[in-house]
N, C-alpha and C positions, 0 to 999 in steps of 0.2 A: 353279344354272340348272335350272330346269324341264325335265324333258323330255316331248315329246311324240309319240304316231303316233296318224296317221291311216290307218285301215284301213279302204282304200275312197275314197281321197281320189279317184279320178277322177272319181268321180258328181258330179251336181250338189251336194249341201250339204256333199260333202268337200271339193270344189274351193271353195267358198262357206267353207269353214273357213280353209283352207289363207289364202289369199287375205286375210280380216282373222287371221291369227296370224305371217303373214309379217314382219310389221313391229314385233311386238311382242318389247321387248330384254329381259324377264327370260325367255324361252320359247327352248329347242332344239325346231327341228323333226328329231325324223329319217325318213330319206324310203329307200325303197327301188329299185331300177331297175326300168324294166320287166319286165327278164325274171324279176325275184326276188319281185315285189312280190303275185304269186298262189302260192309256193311254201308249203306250211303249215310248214314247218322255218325260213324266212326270216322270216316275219311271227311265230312265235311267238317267238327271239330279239329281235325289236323289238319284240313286246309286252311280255317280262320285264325288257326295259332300259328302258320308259319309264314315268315318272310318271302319265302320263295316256296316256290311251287314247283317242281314239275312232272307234267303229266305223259305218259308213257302209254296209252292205251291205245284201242283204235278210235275211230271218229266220233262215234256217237258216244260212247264211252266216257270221250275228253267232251265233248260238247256237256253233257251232262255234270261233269266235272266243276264246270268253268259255272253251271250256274249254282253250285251246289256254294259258293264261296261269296261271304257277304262282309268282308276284313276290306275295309277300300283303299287300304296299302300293303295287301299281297302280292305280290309277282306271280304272275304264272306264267310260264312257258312251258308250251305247246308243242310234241315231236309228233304229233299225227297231220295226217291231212288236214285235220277240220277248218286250221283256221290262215290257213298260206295267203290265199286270195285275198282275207277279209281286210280293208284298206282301215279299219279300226285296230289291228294288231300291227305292232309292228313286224316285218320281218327280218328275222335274225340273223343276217348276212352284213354285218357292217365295212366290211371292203369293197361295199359295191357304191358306196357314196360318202361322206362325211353328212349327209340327210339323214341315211339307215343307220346311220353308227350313232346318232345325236337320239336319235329315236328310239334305240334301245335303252339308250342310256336313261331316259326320262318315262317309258311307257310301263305300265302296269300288265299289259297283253304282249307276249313275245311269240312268235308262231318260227319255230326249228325249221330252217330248209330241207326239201327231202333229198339224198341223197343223190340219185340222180340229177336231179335238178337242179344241184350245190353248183354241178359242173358247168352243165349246160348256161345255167345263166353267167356263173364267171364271165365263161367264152364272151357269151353275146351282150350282155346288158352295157358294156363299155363302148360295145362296138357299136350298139343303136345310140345311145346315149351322145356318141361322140358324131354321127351320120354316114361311117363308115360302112352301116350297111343297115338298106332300107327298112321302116318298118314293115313292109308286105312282102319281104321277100320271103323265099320257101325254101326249107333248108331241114335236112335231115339229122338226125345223130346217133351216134351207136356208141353205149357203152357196154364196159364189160366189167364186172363185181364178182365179189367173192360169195361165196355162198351164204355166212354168217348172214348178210342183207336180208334172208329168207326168215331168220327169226330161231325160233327154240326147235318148230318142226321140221324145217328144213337142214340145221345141222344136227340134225338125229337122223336125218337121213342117208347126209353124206360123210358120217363118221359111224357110221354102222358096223357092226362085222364084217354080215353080210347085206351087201346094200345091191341095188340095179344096178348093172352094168350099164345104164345111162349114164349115168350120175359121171363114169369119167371124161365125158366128151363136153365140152362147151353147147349150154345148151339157152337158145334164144326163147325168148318170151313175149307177153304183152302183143302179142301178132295179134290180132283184133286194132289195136292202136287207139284205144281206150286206155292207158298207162294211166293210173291216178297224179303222175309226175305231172299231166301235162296242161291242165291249167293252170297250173303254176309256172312251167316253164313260158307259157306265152304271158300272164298278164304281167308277171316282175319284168321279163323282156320288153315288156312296150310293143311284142309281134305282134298282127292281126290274124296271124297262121298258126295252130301248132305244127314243131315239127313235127316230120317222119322218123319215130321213135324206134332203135332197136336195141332193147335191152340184150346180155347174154348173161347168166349166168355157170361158172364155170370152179372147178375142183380146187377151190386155193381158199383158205379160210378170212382172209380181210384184205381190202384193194380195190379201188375202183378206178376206172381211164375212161372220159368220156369224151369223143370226140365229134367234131364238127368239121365239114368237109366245106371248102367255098370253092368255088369257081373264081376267078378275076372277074369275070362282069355283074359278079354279085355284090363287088364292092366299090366303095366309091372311094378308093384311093389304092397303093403299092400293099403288097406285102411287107414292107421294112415298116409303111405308115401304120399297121394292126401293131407288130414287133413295137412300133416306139410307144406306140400309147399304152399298153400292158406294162413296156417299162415303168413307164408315168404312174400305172393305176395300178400297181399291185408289185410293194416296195417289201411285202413282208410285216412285222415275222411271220404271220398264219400265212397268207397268200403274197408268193411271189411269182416275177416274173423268174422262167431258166435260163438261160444263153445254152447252155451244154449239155441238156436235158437225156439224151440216150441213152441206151447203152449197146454201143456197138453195131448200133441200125436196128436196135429193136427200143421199145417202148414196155417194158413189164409193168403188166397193172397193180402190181402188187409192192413197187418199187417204196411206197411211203405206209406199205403197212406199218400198223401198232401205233401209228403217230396222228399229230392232232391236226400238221399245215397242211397245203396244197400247192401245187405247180402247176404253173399254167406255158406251155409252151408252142410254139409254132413250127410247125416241118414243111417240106412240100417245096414250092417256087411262085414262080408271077404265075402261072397260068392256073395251077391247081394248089392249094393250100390245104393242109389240116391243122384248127387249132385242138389241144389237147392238153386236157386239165387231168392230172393223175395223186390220189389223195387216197385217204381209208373212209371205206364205206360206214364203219363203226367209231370213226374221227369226224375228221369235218364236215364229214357225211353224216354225221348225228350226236353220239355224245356229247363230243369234241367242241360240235359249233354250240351246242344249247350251255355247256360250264362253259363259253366264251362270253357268249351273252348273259349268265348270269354274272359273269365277274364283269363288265361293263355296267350292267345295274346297280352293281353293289358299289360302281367305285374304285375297282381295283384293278393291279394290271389284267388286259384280257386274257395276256397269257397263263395266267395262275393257274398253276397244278397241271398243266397240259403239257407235254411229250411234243418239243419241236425240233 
């Protein structure tokens, strides 16, 4: 039998873990009490007793985590920043290569993509990968999330009573364009730019749409050539390509709430394009991908116990 800790499970995507691993019979969860559960003597005993690891906190938090653990066949995987970039962890996106999928499969460090950034590189890593579009070009994106992405404080804010009458209007962020997304979205890209980043968040509790605008001279082939290759690189069942992705002439960002895949589709014509990735912020945007990559670790289908 598996075993398992979450460290950190009270936030939202441990509890979001917790929640689909509870039900699953080849898996121990082990859990610590309240008062044990922030002791670093207590957690690192459950960290060298379990199989799998994972860590739920913020950066430094998981940093400290990661060295607290001296078991040199634990898994750990990572849903914070700390460790995206570190070319010593794997990252946990395995439909962006049969390389990332082989590496998950075999590594001891697995670093959870961050939500935003789930998207954004979908869009683009095929596209650089394949020369479709340069690595220095400059390219912006905007998406849009549901609030849950904010964490425990955040939907206590917009499930209030009484709460700000902001809270009903879609409301942008990260304006600074310091986005913690965004070394990650250039180094996994192969960009030498980050994008021009605009996040929004807005009144809907799980859903993300992140899109990507190109121009024709941005790319070095047809719109049908992006269209065939997505067909090629992303067959399913977590990520696929759509043909008939709308609804109605609209895009709802909310269209794959509750569930664990992603869609990736292309609108627009030759002259202007948008490609557009629409998924859940608290799915493949997080829980979803990190028990994808732990059931690849372990051996097993990656779709186990996930909502597709």
């Amino acid at each position: 039998m598996t075993k398992v800790f979450i460290d950190g499970g009270a936030g939202t995507t441990g509890l979001r873990i917790v929640e689909r691993l509870s039900d699953r019979e080849d898996l121990t969860l082990l859990t610590l009490s309240e008062e044990k559960r922030k002791l670093p003597e207590e957690r690192k005993k459950a960290i060298d007793q379990a199989d799998i690891v994972f860590l739920c906190l913020p950066d430094e938090a998981a940093r400290q985590a990661v060295s607290l653990c001296e078991n040199p066949d634990t898994v750990i995987l990572d849903t914070s920043t700390a460790h995206r970039t570190d070319p010593a962890w794997a990252y946990g996106f395995p439909e962006l290569s049969p390389a990332h999928e082989e590496k998950i499969k075999t590594a001891k460090r697995i670093a959870v993509p961050g939500c935003h950034a789930s998207g954004f590189i979908a869009l683009v890593y095929p596209l650089v990968k394949a020369g479709l579009l340069p690595r220095e070009a400059l390219l912006s994106c905007f998406s849009l999330t549901g609030y849950s992405g904010g964490g425990k404080k955040m939907i206590a804010e917009y499930e209030a009573a009484s709460r700000d009458g902001l809270l009903g209007a879609p409301r942008q962020y990260g304006l600074a364009q310091n986005h913690k997304h965004l070394p990650e979205m250039t180094a996994i890209t192969g960009l030498t730019s980050a994008p021009a980043f605009c996040p929004v968040v807005a009144d809907f509790y799980s859903g993300m749409e992140v899109t990507v605008p190109l121009f024709a001279d941005q790319i070095g082939g047809t719109t049908e050539d992006i269209r065939n290759l997505y067909r090629r690189h992303y067959t399913g069942p977590m990520v696929r390509y759509a043909e008939e992705p709308f609804e109605n002439g609209f895009a709802a960002a909310n269209k794959l709430a509750g569930r664990d895949d992603m869609e990736i589709a292309v609108a627009g014509g030759e002259e202007r394009l948008l490609l557009i990735a629409r998924y859940d912020n608290l799915g493949k945007g997080a829980s979803g991908a990190a028990i994808e990559c732990m059931n690849l670790a372990l051996g097993t289908d990656p779709t186990t116990g996930l909502a597709i």
